[in-house]
Every structure is written in C-alpha cells, then in structure tokens.
N, C-alpha and C positions, 0 to 999 in steps of 0.2 A: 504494500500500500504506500511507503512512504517513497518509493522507489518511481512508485506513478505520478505522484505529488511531484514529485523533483523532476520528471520527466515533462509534466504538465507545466509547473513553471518555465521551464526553458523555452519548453514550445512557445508557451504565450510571451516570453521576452523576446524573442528572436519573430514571433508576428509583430509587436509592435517594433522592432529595431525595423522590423522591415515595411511596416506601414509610413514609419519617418523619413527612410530611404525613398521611398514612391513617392511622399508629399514634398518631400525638397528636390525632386528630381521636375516633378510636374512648375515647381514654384521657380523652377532653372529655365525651365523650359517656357512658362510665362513670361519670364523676367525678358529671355531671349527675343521672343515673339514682339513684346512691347521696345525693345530698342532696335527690331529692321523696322518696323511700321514707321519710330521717328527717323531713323536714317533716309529712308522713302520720303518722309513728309518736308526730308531737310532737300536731299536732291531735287525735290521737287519743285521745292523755291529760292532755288541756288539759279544766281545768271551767272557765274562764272565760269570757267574751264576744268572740267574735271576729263581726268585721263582714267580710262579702265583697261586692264588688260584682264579677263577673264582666265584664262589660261596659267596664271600663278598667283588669282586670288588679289592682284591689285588695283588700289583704288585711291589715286589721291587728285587734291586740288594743284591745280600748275598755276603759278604764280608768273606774270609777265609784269617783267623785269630789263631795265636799261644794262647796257654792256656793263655801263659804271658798277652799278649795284649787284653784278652775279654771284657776284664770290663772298657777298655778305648775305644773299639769301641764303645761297648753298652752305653757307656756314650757320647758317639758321635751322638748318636741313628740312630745306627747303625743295620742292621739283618746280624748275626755272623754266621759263622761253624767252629766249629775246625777241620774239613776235606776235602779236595777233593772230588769229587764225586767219587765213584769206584765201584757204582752199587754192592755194600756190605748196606751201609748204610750212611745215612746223618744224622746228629745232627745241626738242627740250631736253635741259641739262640734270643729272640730278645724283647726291653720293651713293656709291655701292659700301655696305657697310655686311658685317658677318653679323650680325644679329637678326633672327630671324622676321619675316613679316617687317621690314623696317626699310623703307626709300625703295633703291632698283636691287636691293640683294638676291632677288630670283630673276634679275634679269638674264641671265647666262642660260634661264632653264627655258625659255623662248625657244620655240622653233620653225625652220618656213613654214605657210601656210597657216602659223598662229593670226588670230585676229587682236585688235586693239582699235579703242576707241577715242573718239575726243567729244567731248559734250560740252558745245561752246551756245550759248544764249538760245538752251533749249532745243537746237540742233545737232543731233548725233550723225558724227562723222568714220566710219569705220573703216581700219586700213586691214591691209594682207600682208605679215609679212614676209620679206622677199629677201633680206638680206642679213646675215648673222656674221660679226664677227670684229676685231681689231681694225684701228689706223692710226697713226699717228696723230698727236692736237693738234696739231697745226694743217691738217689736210681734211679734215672733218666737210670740208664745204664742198670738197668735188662730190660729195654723195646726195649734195641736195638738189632737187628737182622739181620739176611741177609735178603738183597732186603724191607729197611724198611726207612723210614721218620719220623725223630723226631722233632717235631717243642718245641719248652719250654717259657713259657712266669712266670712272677709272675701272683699270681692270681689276681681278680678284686679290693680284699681286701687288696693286697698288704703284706701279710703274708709271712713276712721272712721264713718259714720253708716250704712252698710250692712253686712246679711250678707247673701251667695247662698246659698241652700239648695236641697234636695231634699226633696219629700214622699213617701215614700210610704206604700200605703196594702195591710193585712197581705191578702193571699192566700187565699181560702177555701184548707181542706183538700181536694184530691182521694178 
C-alpha cells in the first residue's frame, strides 16, 4: 500500500511538472506569435529600405549614407548604401563579424540562384543571385551594372585588401 502511495505521488508530481512544461511552452509560443504580428505591423509602416535575404534568415534596415559618413555607420554596425535605390543599381556595404545571426556573417552561405530583396517605399524589388565570391577594395565598381545588387563585406579572414560580395542581378517582373 504504501509502495502505491509513493508510486501515486510521483505520478501526480511529474503530471503536474509536466502540465507546467505545456503551459510555459504554449505561453512561449504566445509570446512568439504576438512579437511576428508586431514585427508585420512594424514592416508595414516602415518607408524605409529594408534588405531580406531569405535564404540565411536575414533581415535588416540599410541605412543611406554619404561616402563621408560610411565608416562611422559601419562602425555603428550599421548595413550602408551610398545610394538611393533607382533601379540602376544598389551598392551596400556592411561588417562580417563571427557571431552568429549578426550583420553579413552568413553571407558566405549564399549561393547562385539565391534570391534577395530590397523593400524600398513599399516596393519590393527582388534580385537573382549571379555572382559569388572575392575582389579586391578598390575594384569593387567594375561589378556594378544596371538593374544589379552589390552586397561587400570583408572577408572571413579579415584581409585588408579584400571584400566578398554578392551580385545580384534584378528579377524580370512576372
């Protein structure tokens, strides 16, 4: 009997340890639900530039920025353009750092035929990308083009005389 008693106890500890588990899992799972709804409500009445790259889960606002001011926003860490969007071509700059989920640190996990976006004054503009890989800072410009996407990061190694970028290249309309 007393063997049942103790047996009965545990059960019913370990039902309620796990009734607590279910209620803070569903109260996570709330909590989740109610901060995409604001994240939605915030995109939604954002006129800004936001850059998404689906593909490794990134999402930030691009700050346009005078040549002057680049290297204090990116010391802000910040993701830069030195242009307006004008559906000619985008240059944006921004740090690769090893901490996870943080600036362009998944940039490297891009591959052709990834997509990327720019949502500039409510219009989303989507590229293909087309080109992966190293050039040197100072030659960064033969890659840009009409209707093209320049992303530039330093490389992994952190090599003053290189940046890795991303090209791509804008999307016919469907």
């Amino acid at each position: 009997m007393q063997k049942k008693l103790i047996l009965l106890c545990v059960m019913l500890s370990f039902a309620l340890i796990l009734k607590e588990h279910v209620y803070e899992k569903e109260s996570i799972v709330l909590i989740q639900k109610e901060i995409d709804q604001e994240v939605q409500r915030v995109k939604a009445s954002f006129d800004g530039t936001l850059l998404s790259i689906e593909a490794i889960g990134f999402e930030m606002v691009v700050h346009v920025v005078s040549k002057e001011d680049i290297q204090a926003k990116l010391d802000e860490n910040k993701i830069v353009s030195l242009s307006d969007y004008q559906k000619d071509n985008y240059l944006i700059f921004g740090h690769y750092t090893k901490l996870q989920g943080v600036l362009f640190n998944k940039l490297n996990e891009l591959k052709v035929n990834d997509t990327m976006s720019i949502n500039n004054q409510n219009k989303t503009y989507t590229y293909l990308v087309e080109q992966v890989g190293t050039i040197q800072r100072n030659e960064y410009d033969s890659l840009l083009d009409k209707d093209s996407i320049l992303l530039l990061t330093c490389t992994s190694d952190y090599n003053d005389d290189l940046y890795y970028y991303i090209k791509g290249r804008l999307k016919e309309e469907a």
